[in-house]
LOMARLO-765319 format. One record per residue (C-alpha): residue number from 1; residue in one letter; z, x, y. Coordinates in Angstrom, 2 decimals, padded with zeros to 5 digits. Layout:
{NUM, 'a', {Z, X, Y}};
...
***
This chain:
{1, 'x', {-017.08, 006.58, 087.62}};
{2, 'x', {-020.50, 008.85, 087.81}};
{3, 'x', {-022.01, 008.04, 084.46}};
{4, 'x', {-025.24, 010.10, 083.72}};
{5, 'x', {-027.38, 008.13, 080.94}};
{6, 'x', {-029.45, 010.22, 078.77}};
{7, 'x', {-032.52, 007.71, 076.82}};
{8, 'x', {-035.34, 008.33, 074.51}};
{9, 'x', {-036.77, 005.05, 075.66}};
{10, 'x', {-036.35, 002.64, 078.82}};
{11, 'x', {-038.81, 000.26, 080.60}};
{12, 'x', {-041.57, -000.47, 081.07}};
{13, 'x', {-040.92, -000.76, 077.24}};
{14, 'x', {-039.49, -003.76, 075.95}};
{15, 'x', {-036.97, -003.61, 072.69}};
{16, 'x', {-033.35, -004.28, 071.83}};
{17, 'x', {-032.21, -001.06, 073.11}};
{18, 'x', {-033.92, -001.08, 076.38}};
{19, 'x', {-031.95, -005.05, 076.43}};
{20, 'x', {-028.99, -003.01, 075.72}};
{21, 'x', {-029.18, -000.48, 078.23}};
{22, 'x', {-030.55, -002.58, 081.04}};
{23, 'x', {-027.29, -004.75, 080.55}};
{24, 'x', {-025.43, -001.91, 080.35}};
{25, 'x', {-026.74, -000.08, 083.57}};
{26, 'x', {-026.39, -003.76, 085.10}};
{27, 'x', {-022.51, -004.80, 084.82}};
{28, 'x', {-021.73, -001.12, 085.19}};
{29, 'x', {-023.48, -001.06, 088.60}};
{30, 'x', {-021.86, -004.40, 089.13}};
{31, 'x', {-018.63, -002.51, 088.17}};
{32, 'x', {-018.48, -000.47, 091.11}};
{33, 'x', {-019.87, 002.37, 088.69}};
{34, 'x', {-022.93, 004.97, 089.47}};
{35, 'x', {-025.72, 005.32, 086.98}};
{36, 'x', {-027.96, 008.03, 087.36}};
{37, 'x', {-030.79, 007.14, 084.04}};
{38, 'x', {-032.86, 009.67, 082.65}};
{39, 'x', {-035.30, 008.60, 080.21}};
{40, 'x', {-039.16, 009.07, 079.24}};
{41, 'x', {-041.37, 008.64, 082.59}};
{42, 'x', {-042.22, 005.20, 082.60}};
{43, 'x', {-043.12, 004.83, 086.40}};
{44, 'x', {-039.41, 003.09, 087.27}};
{45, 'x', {-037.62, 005.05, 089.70}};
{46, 'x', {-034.99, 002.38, 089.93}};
{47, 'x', {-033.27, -000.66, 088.22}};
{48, 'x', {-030.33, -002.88, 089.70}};
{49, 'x', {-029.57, -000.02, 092.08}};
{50, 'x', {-029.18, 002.86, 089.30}};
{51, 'x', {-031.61, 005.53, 090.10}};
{52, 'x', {-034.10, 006.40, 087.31}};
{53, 'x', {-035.68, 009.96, 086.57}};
{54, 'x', {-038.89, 009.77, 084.66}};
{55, 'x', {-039.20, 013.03, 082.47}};
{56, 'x', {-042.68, 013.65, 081.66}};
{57, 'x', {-043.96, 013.02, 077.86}};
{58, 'x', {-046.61, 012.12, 075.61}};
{59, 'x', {-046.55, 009.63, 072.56}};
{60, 'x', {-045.89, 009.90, 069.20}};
{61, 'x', {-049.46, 009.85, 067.20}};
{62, 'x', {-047.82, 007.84, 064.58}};
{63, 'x', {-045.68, 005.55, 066.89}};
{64, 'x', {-047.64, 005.93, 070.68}};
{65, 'x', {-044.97, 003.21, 072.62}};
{66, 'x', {-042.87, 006.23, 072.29}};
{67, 'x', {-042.78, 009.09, 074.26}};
{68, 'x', {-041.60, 012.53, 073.24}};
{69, 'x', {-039.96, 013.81, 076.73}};
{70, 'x', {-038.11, 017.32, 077.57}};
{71, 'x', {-035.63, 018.04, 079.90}};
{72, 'x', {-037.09, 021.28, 082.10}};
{73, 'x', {-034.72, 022.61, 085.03}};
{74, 'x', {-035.39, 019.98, 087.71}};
{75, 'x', {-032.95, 017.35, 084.89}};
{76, 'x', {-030.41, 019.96, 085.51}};
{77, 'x', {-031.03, 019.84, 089.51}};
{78, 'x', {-030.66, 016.49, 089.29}};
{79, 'x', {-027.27, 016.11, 087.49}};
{80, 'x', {-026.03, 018.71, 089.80}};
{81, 'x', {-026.42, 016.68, 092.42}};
{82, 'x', {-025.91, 013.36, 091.14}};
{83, 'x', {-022.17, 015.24, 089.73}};
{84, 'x', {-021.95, 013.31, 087.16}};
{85, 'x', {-018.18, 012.27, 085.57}};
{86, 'x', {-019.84, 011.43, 081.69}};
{87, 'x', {-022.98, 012.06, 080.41}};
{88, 'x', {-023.79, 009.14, 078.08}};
{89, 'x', {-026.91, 009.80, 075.51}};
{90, 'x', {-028.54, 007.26, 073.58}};
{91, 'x', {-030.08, 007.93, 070.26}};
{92, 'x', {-029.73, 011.65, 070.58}};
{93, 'x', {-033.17, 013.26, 069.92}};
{94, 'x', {-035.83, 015.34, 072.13}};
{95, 'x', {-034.46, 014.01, 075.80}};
{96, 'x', {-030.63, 013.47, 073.98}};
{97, 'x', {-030.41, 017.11, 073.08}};
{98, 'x', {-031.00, 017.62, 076.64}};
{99, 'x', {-028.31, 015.74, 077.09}};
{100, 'x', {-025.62, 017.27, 075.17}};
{101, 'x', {-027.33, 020.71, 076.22}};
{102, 'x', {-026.03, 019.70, 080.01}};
{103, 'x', {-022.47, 018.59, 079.15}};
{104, 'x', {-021.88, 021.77, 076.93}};
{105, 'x', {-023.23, 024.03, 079.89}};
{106, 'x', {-021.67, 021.64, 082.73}};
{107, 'x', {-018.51, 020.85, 081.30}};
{108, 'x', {-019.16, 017.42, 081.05}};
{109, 'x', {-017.10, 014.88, 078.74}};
{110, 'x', {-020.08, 013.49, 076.66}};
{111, 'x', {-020.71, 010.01, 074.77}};
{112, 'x', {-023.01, 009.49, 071.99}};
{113, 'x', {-024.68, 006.54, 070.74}};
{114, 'x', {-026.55, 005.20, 067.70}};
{115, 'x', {-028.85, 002.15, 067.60}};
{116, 'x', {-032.31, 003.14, 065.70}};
{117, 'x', {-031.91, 003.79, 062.26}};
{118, 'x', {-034.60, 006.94, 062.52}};
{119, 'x', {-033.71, 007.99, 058.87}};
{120, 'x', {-035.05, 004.89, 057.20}};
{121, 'x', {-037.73, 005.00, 059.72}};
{122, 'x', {-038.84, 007.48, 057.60}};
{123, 'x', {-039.99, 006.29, 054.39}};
{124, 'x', {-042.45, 003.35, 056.14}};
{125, 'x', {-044.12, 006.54, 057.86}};
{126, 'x', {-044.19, 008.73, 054.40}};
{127, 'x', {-042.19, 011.07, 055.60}};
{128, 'x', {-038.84, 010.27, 053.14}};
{129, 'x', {-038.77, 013.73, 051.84}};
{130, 'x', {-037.46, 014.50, 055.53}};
{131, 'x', {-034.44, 011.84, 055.17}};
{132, 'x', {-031.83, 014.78, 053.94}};
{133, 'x', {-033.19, 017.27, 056.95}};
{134, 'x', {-032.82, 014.30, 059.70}};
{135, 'x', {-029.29, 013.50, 058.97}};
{136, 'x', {-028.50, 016.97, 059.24}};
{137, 'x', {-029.50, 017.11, 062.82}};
{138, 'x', {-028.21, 014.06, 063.30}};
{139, 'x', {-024.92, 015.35, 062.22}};
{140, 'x', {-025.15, 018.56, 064.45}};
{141, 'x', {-025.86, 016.36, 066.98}};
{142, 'x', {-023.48, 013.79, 067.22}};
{143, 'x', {-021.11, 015.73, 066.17}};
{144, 'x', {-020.81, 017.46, 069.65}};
{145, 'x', {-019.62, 014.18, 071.62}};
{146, 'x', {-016.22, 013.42, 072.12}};
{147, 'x', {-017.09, 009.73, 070.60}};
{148, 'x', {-019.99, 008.23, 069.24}};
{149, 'x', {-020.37, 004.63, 069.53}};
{150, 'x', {-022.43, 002.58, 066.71}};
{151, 'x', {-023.22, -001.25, 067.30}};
{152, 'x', {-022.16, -002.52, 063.81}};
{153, 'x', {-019.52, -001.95, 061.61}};
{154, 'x', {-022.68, -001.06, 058.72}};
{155, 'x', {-023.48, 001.29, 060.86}};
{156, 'x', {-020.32, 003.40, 061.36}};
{157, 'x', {-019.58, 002.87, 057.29}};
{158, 'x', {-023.20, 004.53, 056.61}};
{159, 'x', {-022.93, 007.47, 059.79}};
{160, 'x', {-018.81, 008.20, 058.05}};
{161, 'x', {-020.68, 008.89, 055.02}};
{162, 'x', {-022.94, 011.58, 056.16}};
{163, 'x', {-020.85, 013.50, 058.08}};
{164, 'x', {-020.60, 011.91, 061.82}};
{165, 'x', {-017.77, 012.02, 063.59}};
{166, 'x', {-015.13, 009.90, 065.97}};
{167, 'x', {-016.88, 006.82, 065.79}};
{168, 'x', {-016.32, 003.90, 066.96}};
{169, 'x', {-017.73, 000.13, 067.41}};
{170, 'x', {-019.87, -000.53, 070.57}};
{171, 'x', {-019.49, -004.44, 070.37}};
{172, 'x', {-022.73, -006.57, 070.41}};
{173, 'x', {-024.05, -008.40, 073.86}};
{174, 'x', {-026.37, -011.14, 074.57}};
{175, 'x', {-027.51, -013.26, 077.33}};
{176, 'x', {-025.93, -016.78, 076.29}};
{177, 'x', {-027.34, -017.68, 080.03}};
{178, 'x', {-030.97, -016.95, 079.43}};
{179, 'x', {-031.01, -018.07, 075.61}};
{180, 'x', {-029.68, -021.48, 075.50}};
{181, 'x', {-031.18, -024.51, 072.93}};
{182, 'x', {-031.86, -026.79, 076.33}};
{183, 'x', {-035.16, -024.42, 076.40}};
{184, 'x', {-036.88, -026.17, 073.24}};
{185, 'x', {-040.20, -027.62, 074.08}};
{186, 'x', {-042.72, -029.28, 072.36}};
{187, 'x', {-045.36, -027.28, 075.06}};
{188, 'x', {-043.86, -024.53, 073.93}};
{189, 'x', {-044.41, -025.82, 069.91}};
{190, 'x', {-048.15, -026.52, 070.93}};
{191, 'x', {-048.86, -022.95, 072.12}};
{192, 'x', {-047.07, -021.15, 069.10}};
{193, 'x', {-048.50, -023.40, 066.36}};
{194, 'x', {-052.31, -023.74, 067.98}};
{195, 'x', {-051.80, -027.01, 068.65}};
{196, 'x', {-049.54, -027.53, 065.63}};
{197, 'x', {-046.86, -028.98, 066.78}};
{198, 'x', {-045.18, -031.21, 063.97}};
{199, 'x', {-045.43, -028.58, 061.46}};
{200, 'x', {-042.96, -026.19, 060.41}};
{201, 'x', {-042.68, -023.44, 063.05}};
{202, 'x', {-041.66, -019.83, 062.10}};
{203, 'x', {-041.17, -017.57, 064.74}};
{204, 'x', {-040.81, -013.58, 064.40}};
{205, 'x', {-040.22, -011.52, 067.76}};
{206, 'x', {-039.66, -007.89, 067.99}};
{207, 'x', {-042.00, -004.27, 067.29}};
{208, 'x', {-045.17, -004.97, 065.40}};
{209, 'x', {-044.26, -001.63, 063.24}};
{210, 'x', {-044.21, -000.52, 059.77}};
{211, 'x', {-040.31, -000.40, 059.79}};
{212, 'x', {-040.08, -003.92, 060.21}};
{213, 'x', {-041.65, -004.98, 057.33}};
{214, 'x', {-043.72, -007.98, 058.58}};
{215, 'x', {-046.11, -008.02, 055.75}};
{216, 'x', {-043.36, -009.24, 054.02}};
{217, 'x', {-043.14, -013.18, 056.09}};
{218, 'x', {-046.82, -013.17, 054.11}};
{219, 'x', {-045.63, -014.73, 050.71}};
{220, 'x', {-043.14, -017.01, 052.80}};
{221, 'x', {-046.10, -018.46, 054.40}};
{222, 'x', {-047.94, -018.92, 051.55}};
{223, 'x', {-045.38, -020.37, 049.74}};
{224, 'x', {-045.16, -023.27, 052.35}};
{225, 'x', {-048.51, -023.94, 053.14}};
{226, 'x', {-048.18, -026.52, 055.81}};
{227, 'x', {-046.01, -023.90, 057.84}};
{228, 'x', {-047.43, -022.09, 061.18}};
{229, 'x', {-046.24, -018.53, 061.70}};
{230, 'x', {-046.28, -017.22, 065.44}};
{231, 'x', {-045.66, -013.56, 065.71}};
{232, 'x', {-044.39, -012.67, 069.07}};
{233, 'x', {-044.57, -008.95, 070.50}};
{234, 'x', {-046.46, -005.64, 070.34}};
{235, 'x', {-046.93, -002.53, 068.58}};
{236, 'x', {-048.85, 000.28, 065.98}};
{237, 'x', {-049.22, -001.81, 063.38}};
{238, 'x', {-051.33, -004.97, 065.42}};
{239, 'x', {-054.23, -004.38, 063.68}};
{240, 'x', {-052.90, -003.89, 060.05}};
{241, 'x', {-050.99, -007.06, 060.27}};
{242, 'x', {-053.98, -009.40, 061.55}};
{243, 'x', {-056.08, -007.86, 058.85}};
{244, 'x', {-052.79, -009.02, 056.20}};
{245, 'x', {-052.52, -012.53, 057.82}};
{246, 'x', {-056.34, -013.05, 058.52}};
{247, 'x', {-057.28, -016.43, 056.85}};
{248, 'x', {-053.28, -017.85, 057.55}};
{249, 'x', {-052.20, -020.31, 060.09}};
{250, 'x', {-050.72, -017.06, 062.02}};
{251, 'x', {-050.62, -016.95, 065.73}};
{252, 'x', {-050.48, -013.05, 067.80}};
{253, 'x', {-048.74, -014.31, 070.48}};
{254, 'x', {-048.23, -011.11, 072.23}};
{255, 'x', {-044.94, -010.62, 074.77}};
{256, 'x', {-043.18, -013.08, 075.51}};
{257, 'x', {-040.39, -012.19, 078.34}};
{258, 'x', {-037.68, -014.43, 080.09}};
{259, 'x', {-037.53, -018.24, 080.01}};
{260, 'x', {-041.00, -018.00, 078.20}};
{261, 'x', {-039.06, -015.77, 075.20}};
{262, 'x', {-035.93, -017.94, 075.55}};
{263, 'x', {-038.13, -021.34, 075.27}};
{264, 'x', {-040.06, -019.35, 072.16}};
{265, 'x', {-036.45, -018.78, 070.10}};
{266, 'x', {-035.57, -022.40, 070.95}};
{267, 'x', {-038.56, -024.66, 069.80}};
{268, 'x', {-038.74, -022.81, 066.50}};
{269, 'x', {-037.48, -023.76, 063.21}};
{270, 'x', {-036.48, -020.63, 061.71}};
{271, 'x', {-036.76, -016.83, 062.82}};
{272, 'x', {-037.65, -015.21, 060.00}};
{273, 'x', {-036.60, -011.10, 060.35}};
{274, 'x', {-037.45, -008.70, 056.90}};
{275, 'x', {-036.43, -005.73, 058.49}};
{276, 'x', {-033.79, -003.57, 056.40}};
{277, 'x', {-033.96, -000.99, 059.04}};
{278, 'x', {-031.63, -002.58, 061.60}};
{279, 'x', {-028.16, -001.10, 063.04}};
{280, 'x', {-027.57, -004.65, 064.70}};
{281, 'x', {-030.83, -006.90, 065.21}};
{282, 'x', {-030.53, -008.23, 069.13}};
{283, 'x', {-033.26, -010.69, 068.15}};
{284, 'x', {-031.14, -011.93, 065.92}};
{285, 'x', {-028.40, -012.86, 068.09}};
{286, 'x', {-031.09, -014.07, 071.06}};
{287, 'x', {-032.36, -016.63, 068.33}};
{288, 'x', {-028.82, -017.23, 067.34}};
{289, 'x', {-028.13, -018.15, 070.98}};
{290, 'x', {-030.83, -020.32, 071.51}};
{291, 'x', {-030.15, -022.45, 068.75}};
{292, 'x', {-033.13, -020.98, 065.83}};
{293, 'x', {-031.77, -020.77, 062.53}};
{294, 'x', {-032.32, -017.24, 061.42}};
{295, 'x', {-033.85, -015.94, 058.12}};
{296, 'x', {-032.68, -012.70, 057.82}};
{297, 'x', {-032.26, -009.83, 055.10}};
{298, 'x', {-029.04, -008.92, 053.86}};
{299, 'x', {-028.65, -005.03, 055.32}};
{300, 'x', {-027.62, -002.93, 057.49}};
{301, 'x', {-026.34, -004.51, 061.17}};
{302, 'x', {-027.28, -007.69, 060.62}};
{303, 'x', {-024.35, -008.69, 057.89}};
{304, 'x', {-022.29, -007.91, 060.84}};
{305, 'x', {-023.95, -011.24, 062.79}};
{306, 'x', {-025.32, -013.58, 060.27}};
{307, 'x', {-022.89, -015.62, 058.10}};
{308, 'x', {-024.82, -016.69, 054.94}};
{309, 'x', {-024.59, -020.50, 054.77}};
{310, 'x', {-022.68, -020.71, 058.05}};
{311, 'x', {-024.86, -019.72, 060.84}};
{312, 'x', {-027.72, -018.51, 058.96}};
{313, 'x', {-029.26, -017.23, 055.99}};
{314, 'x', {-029.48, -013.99, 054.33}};
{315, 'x', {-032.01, -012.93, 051.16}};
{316, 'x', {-031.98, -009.80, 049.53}};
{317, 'x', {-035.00, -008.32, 050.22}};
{318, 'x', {-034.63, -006.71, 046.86}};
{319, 'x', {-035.43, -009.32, 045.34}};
{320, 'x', {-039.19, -011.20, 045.84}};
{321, 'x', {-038.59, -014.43, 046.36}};
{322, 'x', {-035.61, -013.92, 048.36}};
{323, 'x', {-036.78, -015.21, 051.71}};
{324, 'x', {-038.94, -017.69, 050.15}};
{325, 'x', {-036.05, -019.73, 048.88}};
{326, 'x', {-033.83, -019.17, 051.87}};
{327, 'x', {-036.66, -020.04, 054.10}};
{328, 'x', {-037.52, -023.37, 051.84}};
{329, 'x', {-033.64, -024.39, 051.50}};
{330, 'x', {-033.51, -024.12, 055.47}};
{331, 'x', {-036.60, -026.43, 056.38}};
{332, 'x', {-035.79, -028.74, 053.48}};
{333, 'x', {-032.88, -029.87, 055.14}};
{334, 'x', {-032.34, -031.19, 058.29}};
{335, 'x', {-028.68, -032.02, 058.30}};
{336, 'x', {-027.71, -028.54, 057.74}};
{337, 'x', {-030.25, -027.48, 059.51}};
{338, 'x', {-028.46, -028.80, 062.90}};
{339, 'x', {-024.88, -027.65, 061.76}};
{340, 'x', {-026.63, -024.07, 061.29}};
{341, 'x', {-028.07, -024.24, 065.29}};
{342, 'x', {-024.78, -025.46, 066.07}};
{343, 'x', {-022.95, -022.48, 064.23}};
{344, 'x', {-025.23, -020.11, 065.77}};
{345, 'x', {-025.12, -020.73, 068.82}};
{346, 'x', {-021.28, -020.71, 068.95}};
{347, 'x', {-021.42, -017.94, 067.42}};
{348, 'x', {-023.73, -015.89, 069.87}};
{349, 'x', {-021.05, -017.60, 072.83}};
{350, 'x', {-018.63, -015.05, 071.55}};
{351, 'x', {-020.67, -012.10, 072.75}};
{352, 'x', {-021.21, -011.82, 076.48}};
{353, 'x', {-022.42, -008.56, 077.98}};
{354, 'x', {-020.13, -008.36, 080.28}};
{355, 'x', {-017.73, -007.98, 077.78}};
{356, 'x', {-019.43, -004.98, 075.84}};
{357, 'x', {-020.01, -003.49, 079.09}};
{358, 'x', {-015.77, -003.75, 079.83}};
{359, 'x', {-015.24, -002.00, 076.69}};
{360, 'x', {-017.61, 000.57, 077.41}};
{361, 'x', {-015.86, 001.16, 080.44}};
{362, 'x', {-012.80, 001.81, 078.62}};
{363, 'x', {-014.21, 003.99, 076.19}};
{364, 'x', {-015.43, 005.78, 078.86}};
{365, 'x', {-012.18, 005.98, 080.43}};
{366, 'x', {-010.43, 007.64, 077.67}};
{367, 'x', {-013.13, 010.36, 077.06}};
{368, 'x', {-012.64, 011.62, 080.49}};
{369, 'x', {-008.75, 011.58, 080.41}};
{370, 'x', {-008.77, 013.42, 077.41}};
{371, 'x', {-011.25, 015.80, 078.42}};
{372, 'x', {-009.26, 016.55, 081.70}};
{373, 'x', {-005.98, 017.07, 079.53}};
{374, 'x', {-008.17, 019.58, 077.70}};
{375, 'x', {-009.46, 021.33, 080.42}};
{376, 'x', {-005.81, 021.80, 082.24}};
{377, 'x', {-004.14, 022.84, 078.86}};
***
């Protein structure tokens, strides 16, 4: 199968969808399957034998990692050639309606996708009066492809309700291989604590961005005052957050990739994630698999992961102190402590890419065949 992949974002930049889709475009290409990417010019003009077409963009003011990118007539040159059997697009939006431009004009079965919850995006950027207009084009949008695939059952509950159409569940990956507890380190202690090592560790890893909510780990900190707090990744909001946590035992670690990330997740005592923003949280599962006992609120994707009690804990970030007492009941206890790393990482053994990427395959399967019965008829 020709699969043309239509992204908003792909490396160089590093987040849970770009995971996602670089798994994706692997096993597929693994599969025997073509992948022809077309995403934001990022310099890449290849990745595990898929060939990547850089559009030409510029970044957001409020949000510069991400680049606004339109499709001019050499993307439709290009999927001429490239004859694609699906075109597959990913958080439909500037380059996405591109996308679903082409497989209207081309004829093209066409798969949607959902993973950034833009909507709720919008009220950490003060833009919530716009919520009611964005699902509306969401709507229009999605509601073109023959499927649209969400990554947590949250998610397709919330999309039903406004509208979306033929949805279905996109089941979660994660590299069991990579994240693995064996990679715990006390090195790996001493550089996230500053030299710290024997006291609590909390680890958060993802966007340094207002939807995240990272101000929020601030009380949780102070609350447990002999805690260290290493914040690992990169974003707008760097310099907001290291004016919040000046004067804490906080660490800007910066990105962390590979064995270095995996060793990160597995010499911490508890990832601590605030976000209510999330349609599934892969950070969540990568700390899961490497042993961390998570810290997580209650919303969204991530009820769809974290057991409270079982593998980890969930607050209601409703409520203040939420995370403060899960986050004091987890280090308090070191017994359940090790029966949550146990439970997580079993957990997290469930979900291999390679089986999300099988089931993609099928779904893919079926929108063809029943857009070939469609076109004979």
């Amino acid at each position: 199968m020709r699969i043309a992949l239509f992204t908003e974002t792909f490396l160089p930049k590093v987040d849970g969808i770009v995971t996602r889709l670089c798994q994706t475009v692997d096993h597929l290409q693994r599969a025997g399957d073509r992948v022809l990417v077309i995403a934001p010019n990022g310099g890449i003009t290849e990745y595990k034998g898929a060939r990547v077409w850089g559009v030409d963009g510029f970044g957001l003011p409020l949000y510069p990692e991400l680049k606004l990118a339109f499709p001019g007539p050499t993307v439709a040159e290009v999927l001429r050639d490239f004859q694609p059997d699906l075109i597959h697009v990913a958080n439909p939006a500037f380059l996405g309606i591109g996308g679903i431009y082409f497989a209207k004009t081309m004829k093209i079965p066409l798969v949607a996708s959902y993973h950034t919850h833009l909507p709720q995006y919008l009220q950490h950027y003060g833009l919530g009066m716009l919520e009611g207009v964005l699902w509306e084009l969401l709507k229009n949008a999605h509601n073109q492809a023959q499927l649209n695939l969400c990554t947590s059952n949250a998610m397709i509950e919330e999309l039903a309700d406004h509208g979306i159409e033929r949805l279905d569940l996109w089941q979660r990956g994660v590299d069991t291989d990579l994240f693995q507890p064996q990679h715990a380190s006390r090195q790996m202690r001493e550089r996230l604590s500053q030299g710290h090592p024997d006291s609590p560790l909390l680890l958060y890893v993802g966007r340094l961005s207002a939807e995240k909510e990272i101000e929020q780990i601030a009380p949780v900190l102070e609350a447990i005052p002999e805690a260290r707090l290493a914040l690992v990744g990169d974003g707008p909001q760097r310099q907001a957050l290291e004016a919040r946590f000046q004067g804490t035992p906080t660490h800007f670690v910066g990105y962390l990739q590979g064995v270095e990330l995996a060793s990160a997740f597995a010499s911490a005592d508890a990832f601590i994630f605030p976000s209510r923003t999330e349609t599934l949280g892969l950070v969540l599962l990568e700390a899961m698999a490497a042993g961390c006992p998570v810290v997580a609120a209650g919303t969204g994707g991530i009820t769809d992961i974290v057991e409270d009690g079982v593998n980890g804990y969930l607050f209601d970030p409703g409520n203040e102190g939420g995370a403060i007492e899960a986050t004091q009941r987890l280090l308090a206890n070191q017994q359940e402590r090790e029966l949550i790393r146990q439970n997580a990482r079993q957990e997290a053994e469930k979900w291999g890419w390679e089986a999300a990427t099988q089931q993609l395959r099928r779904y893919y399967q079926a929108v063809v065949e029943a857009h070939s019965l469609v076109a004979a008829a």
